[in-house]
C-alpha positions as CSV (number, residue, x, y, z in Angstrom):
1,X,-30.4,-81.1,-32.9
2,X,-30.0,-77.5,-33.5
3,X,-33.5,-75.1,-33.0
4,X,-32.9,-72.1,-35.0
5,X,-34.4,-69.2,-36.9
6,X,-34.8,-65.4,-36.9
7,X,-35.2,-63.4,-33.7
8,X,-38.7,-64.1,-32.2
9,X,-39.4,-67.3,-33.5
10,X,-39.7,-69.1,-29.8
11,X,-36.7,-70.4,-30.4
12,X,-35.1,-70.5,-26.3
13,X,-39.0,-72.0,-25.5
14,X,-39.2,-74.8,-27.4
15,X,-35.5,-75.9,-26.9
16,X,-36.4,-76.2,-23.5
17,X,-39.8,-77.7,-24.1
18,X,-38.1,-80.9,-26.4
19,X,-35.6,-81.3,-23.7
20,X,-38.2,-81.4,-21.4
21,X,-40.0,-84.0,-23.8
22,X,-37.6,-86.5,-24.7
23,X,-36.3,-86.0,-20.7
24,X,-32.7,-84.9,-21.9
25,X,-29.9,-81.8,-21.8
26,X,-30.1,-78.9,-23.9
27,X,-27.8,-75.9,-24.3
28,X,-29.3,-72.4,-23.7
29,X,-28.8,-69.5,-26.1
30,X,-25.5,-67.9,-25.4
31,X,-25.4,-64.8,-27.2
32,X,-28.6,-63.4,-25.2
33,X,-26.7,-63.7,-21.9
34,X,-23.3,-62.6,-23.2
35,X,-24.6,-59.4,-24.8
36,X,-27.2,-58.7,-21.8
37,X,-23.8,-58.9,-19.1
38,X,-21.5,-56.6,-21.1
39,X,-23.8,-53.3,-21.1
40,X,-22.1,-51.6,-23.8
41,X,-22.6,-52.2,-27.6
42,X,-21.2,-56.0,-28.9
43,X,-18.5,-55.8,-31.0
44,X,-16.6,-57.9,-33.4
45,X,-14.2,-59.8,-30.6
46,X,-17.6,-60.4,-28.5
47,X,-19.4,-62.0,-31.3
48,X,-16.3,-64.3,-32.1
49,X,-16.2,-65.1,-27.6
50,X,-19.9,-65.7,-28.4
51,X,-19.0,-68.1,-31.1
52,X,-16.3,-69.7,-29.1
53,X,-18.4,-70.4,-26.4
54,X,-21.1,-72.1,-28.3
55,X,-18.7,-74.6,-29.4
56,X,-17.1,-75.1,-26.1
57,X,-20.8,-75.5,-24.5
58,X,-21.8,-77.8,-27.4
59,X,-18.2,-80.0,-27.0
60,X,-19.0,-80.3,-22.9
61,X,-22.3,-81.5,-24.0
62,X,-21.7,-83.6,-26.7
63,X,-20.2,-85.7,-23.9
64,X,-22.9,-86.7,-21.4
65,X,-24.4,-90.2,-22.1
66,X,-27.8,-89.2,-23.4
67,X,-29.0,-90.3,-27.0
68,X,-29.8,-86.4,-28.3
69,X,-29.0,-83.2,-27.1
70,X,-31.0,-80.3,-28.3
71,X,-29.2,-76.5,-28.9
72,X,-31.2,-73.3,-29.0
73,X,-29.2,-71.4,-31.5
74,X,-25.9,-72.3,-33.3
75,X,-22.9,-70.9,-34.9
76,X,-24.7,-70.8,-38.8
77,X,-26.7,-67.6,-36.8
78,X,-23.6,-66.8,-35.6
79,X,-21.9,-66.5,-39.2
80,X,-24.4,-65.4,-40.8
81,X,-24.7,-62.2,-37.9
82,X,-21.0,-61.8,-38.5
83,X,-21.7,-61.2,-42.2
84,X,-24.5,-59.6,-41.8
85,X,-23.0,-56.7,-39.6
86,X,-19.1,-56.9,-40.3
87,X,-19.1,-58.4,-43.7
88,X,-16.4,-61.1,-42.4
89,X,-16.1,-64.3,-41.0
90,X,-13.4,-65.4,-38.9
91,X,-12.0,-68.4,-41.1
92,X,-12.2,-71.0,-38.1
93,X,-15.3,-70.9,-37.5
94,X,-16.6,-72.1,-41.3
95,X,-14.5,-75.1,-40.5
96,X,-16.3,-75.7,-36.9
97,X,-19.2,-76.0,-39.0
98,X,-18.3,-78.0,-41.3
99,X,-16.7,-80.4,-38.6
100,X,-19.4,-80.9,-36.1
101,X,-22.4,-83.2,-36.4
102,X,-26.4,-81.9,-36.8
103,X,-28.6,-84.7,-37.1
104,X,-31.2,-82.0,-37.6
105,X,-32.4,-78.2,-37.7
106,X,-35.7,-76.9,-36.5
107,X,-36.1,-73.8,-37.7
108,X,-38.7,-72.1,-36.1
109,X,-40.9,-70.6,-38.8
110,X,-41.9,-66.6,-38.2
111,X,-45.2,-67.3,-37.9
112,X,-45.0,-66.1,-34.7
113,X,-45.1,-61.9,-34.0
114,X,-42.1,-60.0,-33.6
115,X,-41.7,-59.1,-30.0
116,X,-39.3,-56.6,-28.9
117,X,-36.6,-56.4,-26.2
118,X,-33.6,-54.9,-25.5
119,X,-31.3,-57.3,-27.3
120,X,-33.6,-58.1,-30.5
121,X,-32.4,-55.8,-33.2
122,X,-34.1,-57.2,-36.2
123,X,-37.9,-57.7,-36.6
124,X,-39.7,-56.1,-40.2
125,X,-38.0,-56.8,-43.1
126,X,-34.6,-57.8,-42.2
127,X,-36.2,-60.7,-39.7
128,X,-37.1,-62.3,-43.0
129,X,-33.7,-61.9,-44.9
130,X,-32.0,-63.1,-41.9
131,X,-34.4,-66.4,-41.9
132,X,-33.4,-66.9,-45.6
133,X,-30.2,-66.0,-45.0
134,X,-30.2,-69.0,-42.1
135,X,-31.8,-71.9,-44.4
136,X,-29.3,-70.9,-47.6
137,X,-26.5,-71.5,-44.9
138,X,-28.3,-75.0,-43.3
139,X,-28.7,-75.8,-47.1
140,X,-24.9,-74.9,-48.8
141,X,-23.3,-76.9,-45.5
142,X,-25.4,-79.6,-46.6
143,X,-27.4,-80.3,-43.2
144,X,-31.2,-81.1,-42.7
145,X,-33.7,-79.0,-41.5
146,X,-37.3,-78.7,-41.1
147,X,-39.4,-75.7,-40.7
148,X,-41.3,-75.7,-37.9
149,X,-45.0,-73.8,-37.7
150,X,-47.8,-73.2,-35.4
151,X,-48.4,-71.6,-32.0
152,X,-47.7,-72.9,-28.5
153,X,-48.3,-77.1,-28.4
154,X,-49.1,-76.8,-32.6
155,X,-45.6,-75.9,-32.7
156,X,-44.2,-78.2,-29.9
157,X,-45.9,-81.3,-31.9
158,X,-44.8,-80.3,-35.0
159,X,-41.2,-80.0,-33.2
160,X,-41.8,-83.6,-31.5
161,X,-42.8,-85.3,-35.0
162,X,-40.0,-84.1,-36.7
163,X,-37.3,-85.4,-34.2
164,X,-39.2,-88.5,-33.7
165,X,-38.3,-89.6,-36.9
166,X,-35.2,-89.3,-36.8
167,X,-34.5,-90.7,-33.5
């Protein structure tokens, strides 16, 4: 299960916090960490490593004998970030989306304020094309998602109801 949505959303929180719920792994955001260790600007070839190593992280994963694995982030934010600043996709990575299996987004409504740090370069207006930009991508690859609302355990019960009933 895949926890997405624009920047701000408590995305890396509640990952952590359904993990900690339904006492099994999940896969931290990589592209925080990859752009925070390079201390230069992130170009094109570091978005695609970024990309690369969300499936390689995901595939180590997928492995381990537990019956759901939650992801904070995912490589639709990841294309859509690629056409969003480049205008191009490298063409593998439409087929590793295509290829891999979601039971399920959460995407983390933006219900929450935009909070600024050094890596977050979106909030205002383009935080909400992004977010649209996100569900018309989960929609056209044909995966399920629901939005999640609320504030702190609101939003963690909202998270835990939807994955409940799927699992």
């Amino acid at each position: 299960m895949v926890i997405t949505g624009a920047e701000s959303t408590g995305k890396s929180t509640l990952t952590e916090q359904l993990a900690i719920h339904f006492d099994t792994l999940f896969m931290p955001e990589i592209a925080r960490s990859y752009v925070e260790g390079i201390n230069r600007k992130y170009t094109f070839n570091d978005v695609e490593q970024i990309a690369k190593l969300q499936v390689e992280n995901l595939n180590n994963l997928c492995t381990q004998p537990v019956p759901v694995v939650f992801v904070d982030t995912w490589l639709i934010i990841t294309k859509v970030w690629f056409e969003f600043v480049y205008n191009k996709t490298p063409g593998w990575l439409v087929d590793e989306i295509q290829k891999t299996r979601v039971n399920l987004f959460l995407m983390c409504d933006t219900d929450l304020p935009w909070v600024y740090d050094p890596v977050r370069e979106n909030g205002g207006e383009n935080r909400n094309i992004l977010q649209n930009l996100y569900i018309k991508n989960i929609v056209e690859f044909g995966f399920k998602y629901q939005i999640v609302q609320g504030t702190d355990n609101i939003r963690l019960s909202n998270a835990i109801k939807f994955v409940e009933e799927l699992i």
